[in-house]
TIDREN-180154 format. One record per residue (C-alpha): y, x, z negated. Coordinates in steps of 0.05 Angstrom, whole numbers, padded with zeros to 5 digits, always signed. Layout:
[[Y; X; Z]],
...
This chain:
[[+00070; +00776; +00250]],
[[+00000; +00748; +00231]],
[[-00044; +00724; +00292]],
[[-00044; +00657; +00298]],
[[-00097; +00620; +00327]],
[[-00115; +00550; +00352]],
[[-00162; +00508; +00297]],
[[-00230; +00515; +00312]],
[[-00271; +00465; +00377]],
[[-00304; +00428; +00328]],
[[-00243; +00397; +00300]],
[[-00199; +00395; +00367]],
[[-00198; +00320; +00398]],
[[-00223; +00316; +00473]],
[[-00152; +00289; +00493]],
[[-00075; +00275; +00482]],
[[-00032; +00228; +00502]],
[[+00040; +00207; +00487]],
[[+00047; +00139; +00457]],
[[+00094; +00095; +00494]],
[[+00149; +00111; +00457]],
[[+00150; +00181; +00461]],
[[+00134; +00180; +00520]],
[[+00191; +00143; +00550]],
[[+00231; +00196; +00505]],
[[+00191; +00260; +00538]],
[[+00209; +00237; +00615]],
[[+00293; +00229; +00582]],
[[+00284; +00294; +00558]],
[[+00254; +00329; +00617]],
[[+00297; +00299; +00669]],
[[+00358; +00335; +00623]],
[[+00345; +00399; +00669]],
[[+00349; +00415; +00730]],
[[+00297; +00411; +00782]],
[[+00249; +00471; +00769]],
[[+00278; +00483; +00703]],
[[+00234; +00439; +00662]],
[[+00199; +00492; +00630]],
[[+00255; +00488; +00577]],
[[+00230; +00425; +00553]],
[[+00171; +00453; +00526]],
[[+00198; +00465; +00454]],
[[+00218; +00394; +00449]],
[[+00155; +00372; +00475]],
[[+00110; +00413; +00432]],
[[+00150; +00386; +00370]],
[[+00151; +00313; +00383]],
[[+00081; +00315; +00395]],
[[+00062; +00350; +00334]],
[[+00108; +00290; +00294]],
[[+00064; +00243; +00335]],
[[-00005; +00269; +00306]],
[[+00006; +00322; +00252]],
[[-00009; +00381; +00291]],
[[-00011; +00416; +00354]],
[[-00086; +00417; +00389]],
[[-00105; +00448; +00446]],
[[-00111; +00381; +00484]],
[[-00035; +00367; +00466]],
[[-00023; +00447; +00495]],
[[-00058; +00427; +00561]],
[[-00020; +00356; +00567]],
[[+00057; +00384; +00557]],
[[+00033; +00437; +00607]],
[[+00006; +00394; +00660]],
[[+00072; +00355; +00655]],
[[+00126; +00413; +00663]],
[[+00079; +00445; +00717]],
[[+00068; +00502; +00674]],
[[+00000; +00552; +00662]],
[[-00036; +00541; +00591]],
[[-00022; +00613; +00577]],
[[+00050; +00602; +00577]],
[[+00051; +00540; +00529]],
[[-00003; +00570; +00482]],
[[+00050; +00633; +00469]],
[[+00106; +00591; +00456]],
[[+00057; +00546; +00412]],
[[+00027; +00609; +00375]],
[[+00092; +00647; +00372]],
[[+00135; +00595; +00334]],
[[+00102; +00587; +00261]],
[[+00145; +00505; +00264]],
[[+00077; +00485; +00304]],
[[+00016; +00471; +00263]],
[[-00045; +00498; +00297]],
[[-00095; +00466; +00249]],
[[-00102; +00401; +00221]],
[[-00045; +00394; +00155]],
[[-00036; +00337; +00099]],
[[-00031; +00266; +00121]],
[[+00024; +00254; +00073]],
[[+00061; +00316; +00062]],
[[+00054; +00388; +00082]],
[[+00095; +00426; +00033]],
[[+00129; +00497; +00064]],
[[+00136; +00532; -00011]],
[[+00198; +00589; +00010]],
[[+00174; +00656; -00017]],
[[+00231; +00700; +00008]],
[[+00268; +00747; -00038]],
[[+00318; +00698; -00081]],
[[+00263; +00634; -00084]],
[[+00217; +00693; -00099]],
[[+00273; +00718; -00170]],
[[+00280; +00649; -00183]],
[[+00207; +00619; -00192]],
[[+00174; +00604; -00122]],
[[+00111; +00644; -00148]],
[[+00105; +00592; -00196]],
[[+00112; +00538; -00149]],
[[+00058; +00563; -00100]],
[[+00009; +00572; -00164]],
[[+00029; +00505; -00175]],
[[+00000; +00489; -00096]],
[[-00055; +00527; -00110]],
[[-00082; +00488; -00175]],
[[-00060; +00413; -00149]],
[[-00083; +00425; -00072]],
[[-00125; +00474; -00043]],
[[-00127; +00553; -00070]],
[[-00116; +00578; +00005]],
[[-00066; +00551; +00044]],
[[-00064; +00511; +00115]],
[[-00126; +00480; +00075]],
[[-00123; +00401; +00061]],
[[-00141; +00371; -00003]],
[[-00204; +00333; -00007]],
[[-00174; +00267; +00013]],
[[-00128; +00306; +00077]],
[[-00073; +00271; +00042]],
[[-00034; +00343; +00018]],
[[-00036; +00416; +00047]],
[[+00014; +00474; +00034]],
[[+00037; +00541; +00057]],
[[+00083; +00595; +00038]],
[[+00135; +00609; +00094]],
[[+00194; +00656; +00105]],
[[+00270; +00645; +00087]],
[[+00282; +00564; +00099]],
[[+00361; +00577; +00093]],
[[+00392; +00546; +00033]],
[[+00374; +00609; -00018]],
[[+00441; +00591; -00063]],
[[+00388; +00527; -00090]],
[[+00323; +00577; -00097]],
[[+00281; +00560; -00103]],
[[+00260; +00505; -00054]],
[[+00209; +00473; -00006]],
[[+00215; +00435; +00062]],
[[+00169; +00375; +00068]],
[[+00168; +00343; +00144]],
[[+00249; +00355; +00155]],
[[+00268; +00347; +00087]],
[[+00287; +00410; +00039]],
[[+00266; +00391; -00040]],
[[+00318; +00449; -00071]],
[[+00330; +00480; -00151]],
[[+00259; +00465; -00171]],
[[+00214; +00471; -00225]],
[[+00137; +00477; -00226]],
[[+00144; +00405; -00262]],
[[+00191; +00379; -00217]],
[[+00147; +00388; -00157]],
[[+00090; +00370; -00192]],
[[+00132; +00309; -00197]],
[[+00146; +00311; -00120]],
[[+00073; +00322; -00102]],
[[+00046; +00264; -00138]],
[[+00092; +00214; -00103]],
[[+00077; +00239; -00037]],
[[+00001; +00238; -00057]],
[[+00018; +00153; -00072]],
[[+00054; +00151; -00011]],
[[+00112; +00140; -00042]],
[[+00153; +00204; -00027]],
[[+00213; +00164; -00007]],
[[+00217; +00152; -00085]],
[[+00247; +00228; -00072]],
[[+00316; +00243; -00065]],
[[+00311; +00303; -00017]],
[[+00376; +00356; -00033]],
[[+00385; +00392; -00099]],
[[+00343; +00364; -00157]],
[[+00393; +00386; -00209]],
[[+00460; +00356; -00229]],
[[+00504; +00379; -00168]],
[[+00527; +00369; -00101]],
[[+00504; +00407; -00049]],
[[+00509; +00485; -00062]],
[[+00560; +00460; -00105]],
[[+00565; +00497; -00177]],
[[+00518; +00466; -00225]],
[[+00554; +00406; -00263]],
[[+00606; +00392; -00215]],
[[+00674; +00433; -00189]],
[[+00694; +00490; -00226]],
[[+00758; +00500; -00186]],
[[+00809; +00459; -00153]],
[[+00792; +00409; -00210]],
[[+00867; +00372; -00199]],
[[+00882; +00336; -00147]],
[[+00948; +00375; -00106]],
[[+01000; +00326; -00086]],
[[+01041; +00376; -00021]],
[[+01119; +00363; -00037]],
[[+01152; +00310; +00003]],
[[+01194; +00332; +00060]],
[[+01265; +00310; +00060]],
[[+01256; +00267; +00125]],
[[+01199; +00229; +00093]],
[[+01239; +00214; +00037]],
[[+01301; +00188; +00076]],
[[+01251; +00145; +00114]],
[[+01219; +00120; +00046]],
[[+01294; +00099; +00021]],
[[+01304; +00071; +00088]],
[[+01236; +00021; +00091]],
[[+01255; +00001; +00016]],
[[+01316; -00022; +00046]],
[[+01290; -00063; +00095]],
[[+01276; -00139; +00075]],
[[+01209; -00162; +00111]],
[[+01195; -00229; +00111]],
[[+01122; -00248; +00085]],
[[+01070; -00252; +00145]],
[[+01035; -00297; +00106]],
[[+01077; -00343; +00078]],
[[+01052; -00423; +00082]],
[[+00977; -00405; +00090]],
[[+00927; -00432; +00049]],
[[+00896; -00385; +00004]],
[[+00832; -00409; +00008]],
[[+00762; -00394; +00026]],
[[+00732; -00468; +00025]],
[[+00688; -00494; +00084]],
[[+00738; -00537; +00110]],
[[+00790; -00485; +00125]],
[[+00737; -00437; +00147]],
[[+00744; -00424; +00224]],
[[+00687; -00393; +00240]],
[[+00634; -00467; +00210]],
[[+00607; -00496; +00260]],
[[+00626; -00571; +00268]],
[[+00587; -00626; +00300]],
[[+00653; -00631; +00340]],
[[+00646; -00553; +00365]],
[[+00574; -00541; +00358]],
[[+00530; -00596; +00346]],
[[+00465; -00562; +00356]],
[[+00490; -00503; +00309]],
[[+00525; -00553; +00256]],
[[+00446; -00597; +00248]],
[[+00421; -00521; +00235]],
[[+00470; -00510; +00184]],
[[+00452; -00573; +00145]],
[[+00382; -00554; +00154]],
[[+00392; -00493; +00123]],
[[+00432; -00520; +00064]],
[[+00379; -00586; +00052]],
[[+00326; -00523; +00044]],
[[+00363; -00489; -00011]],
[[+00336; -00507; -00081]],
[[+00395; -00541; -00115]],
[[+00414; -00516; -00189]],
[[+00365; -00555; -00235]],
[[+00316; -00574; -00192]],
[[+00242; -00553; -00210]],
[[+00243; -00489; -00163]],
[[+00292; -00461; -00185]],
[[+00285; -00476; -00260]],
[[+00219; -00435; -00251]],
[[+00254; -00387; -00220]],
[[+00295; -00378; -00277]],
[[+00250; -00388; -00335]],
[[+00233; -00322; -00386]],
[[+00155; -00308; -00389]],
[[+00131; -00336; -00451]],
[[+00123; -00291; -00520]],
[[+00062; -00313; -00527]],
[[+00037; -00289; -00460]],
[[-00016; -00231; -00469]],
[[+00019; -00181; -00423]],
[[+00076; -00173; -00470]],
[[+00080; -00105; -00494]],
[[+00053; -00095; -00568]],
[[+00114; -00091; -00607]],
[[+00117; -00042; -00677]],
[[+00157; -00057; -00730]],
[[+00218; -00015; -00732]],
[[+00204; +00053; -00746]],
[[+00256; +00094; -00799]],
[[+00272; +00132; -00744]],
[[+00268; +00093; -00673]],
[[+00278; +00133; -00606]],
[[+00347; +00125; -00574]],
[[+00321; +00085; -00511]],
[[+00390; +00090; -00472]],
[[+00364; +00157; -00456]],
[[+00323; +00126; -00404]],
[[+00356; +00111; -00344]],
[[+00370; +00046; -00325]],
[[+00369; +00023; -00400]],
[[+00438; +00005; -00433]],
[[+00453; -00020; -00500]],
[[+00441; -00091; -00480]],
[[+00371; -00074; -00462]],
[[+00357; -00030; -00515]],
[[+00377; -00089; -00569]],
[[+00333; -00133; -00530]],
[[+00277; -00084; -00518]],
[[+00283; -00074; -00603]],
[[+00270; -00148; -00607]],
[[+00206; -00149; -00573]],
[[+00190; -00096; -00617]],
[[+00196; -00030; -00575]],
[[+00231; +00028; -00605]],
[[+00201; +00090; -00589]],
[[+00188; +00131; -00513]],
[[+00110; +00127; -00535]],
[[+00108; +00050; -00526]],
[[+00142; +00051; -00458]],
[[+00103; +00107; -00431]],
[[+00035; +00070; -00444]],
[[+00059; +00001; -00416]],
[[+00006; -00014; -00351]],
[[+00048; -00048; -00282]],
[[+00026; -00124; -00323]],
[[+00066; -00109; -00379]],
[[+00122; -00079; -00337]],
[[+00125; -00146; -00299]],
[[+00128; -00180; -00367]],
[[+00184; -00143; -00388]],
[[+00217; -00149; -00322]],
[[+00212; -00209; -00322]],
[[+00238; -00222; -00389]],
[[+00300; -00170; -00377]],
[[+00307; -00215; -00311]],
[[+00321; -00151; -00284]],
[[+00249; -00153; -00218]],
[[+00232; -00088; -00199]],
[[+00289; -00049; -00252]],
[[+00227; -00016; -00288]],
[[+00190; +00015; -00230]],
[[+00255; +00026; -00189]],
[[+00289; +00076; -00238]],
[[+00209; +00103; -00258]],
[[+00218; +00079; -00341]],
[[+00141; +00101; -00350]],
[[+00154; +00172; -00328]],
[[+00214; +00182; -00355]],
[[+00194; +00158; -00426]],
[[+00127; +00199; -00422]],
[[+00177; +00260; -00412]],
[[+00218; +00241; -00472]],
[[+00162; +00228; -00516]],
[[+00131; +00308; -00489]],
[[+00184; +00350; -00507]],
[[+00255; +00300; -00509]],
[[+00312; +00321; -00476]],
[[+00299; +00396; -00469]],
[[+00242; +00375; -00431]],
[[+00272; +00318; -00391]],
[[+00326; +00368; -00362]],
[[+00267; +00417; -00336]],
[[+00233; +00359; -00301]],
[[+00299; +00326; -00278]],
[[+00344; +00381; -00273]],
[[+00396; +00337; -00308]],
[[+00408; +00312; -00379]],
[[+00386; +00243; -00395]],
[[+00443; +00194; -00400]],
């Protein structure tokens, strides 16, 4: 094992200190052993406060020492034993762990930490400029049936491809990594076969015992009257229970009406605007083309049907090119227009039409890991 060694003085703060949340949860977790045993808290400790702060500093070493009575020797070993701690300052926004065991190694992790090397920092443990990214390459990270893969904070990113974590990389760099779905970035489940089940594909109904089908013959039998019979099948106010009445609950029936009186009625000016298509003359429409003899099938783009697509061809868009060029105005236009707020940005339309228009579908699938719909 490499020596491992605390960051240097002139980057190690003069103190720690719990926040008040974790430290309510560090006193829990230390009165969980017994009385001279709280040494075995130490783990716990060191890890909550690296969440807290990024890293473990010496300060932090000397603080979880001081409160589990312990020598700084012993909690700088387990601290420099245990490559989970940090002992220098990582990425604000993501540290990526790149896996460079034996099958992530066959399947393409050398690639991946080239990839770290070229869009953060040549060494690892090294932040970018802006301390937003850092990376390393660590030992076996357990799930070597999706090599290769890489853990960021507690999540594993697995079945990658240098463009798909170049993907990955640039949302965490936006702060937007929960744009991410951590797990498998192909089509399947899991360590599931790529695709879906190859086996077991029919559902297997057991055979029905000859007492269960006696007692089937014998409920059949049995005339039940309906429970329900004479109710009102209705969900109007004045056969709801639970509304509040000025009979039952006066204060609670004036907030109701309240609330109601605030609504903007159908037709009303509020929610006519609310309503209302951006105009076609407004100048964050998208430039439109006229249709081209051979126009890109936009329903590969997820989150566009052929609804969309015949309205997107009306404003004149028919090929990945347009889409990948439109700036966040003209995606609020169109979003707008589609009536569809936040559709564009929520299923990523701009990167998913620049990929078409690079290389089409063969592309898309080694970005994706799937096939466009």
């Amino acid at each position: 094992m490499s020596v491992r060694r605390l960051a240097e003085e002139n980057v190690q703060p003069a103190s720690f200190a719990f926040n008040a949340e974790n430290a309510v949860w560090a006193e829990a977790t230390i009165r969980k052993y017994p009385a001279g045993r709280q040494q075995s808290a130490v783990i716990p400790l060191l890890m909550r406060a690296q969440e807290q702060d990024g890293w473990v500093t010496r300060a932090c070493i000397e603080a979880v020492a001081d409160m589990l009575d312990m020598a700084y020797i012993r909690v700088l070993e387990v601290a420099t034993f245990y490559t989970q701690f940090q002992l220098k300052p990582v990425g604000t926004r993501a540290h990526i762990q790149v896996c460079g065991t034996t099958p992530c190694m066959l399947r393409g992790s050398e690639e991946l930490i080239s990839l770290c090397k070229r869009k953060i920092h040549p060494e690892p443990l090294h932040p970018n400029e802006s301390d937003t990214l850092s990376w390393e390459e660590v030992e076996c990270q357990g799930a070597c049936v999706n090599a290769p893969m890489v853990i960021i904070f507690k999540d594993a990113y697995e079945d990658l491809t240098p463009p798909q974590l170049e993907y990955i990389i640039d949302r965490f760099e936006a702060g937007r990594g929960g744009d991410v779905k951590p797990g498998p970035q192909i089509d399947r489940q899991f360590s599931a076969p790529f695709g879906g089940a190859t086996t077991l594909t029919e559902e297997i109904v057991p055979p029905k015992s000859q007492l269960a089908v006696e007692q089937e013959a014998a409920a059949d039998a049995v005339s039940i009257p309906p429970s329900n019979a004479g109710r009102a099948n209705t969900a109007a106010e004045e056969t709801n229970p639970t509304l509040k009445t000025p009979a039952t609950a006066p204060a609670a029936a004036a907030e109701n009406v309240k609330a109601v009186e605030a609504q903007a009625p159908s037709g009303t000016a509020d929610a006519e605007k609310a309503s209302t298509k951006p105009s076609l003359d407004d100048p964050n429409r998208p430039k439109g083309i006229e249709k081209p003899e051979k126009a890109d099938d936009l329903k590969m783009i997820s989150g566009v049907g052929p609804k969309i697509e015949g309205t997107l061809h009306e404003l004149g868009i028919f090929t990945f090119a347009q889409i990948a060029g439109w700036q966040k105005a003209e995606c609020d236009w169109v979003d707008g227009y589609l009536n569809f707020r936040g559709r564009i940005e929520r299923d990523d339309w701009i990167h998913q039409a620049k990929v078409l228009a690079e290389g089409g579908e063969e592309e898309y699938i080694k970005v994706f890991g799937k096939k466009p719909r």
